[in-house]
C-alpha positions, 0 to 999 in steps of 0.5 A: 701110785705105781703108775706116776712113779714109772712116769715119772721115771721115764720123764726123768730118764728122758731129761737124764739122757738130754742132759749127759748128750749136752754135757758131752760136747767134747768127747767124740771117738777120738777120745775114746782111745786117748786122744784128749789134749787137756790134761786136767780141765776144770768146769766153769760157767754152763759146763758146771751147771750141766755137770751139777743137773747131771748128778742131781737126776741121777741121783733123783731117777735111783731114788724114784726107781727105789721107790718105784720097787719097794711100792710095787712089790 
C-alpha cells in the first residue's frame, strides 16, 4: 500500500509543479525586487480556476504525504 501512496504523491507532485508554472504567468524576475505595477489584482475567470486547483492539491498532496508516513512507519 505504501507503494500506491508514494505514486500517488509523485503523480500529484508533478501536476502540483504544472499547475503553479501555469499559475504563474505574471511573475518574472522583475517582480522579484518590487516591480509589479498592480497594486491590488483581483482573480477572475481562469486565473481563479488555477488559483482554487493550486490550493486544492496542495492540500490533497500534505494529506497523502501524511498518510504516506503514518502507514509507512
Amino acid at each position: 500500500m505504501t507503494t500506491y501512496l508514494y505514486i500517488i504523491q509523485i503523480i500529484l507532485a508533478i501536476a502540483l509543479i504544472i499547475i503553479v508554472m501555469f499559475g504563474s504567468k505574471g511573475s518574472g524576475v522583475g517582480s522579484v525586487f518590487g516591480g509589479d505595477t498592480a497594486v491590488y489584482n483581483t482573480r477572475r475567470g481562469v486565473d481563479k480556476l488555477i488559483f482554487q486547483i493550486t490550493i486544492v492539491l496542495s492540500v490533497i498532496f500534505f494529506l497523502v504525504s501524511l498518510l504516506a508516513v503514518m502507514v509507512g512507519g
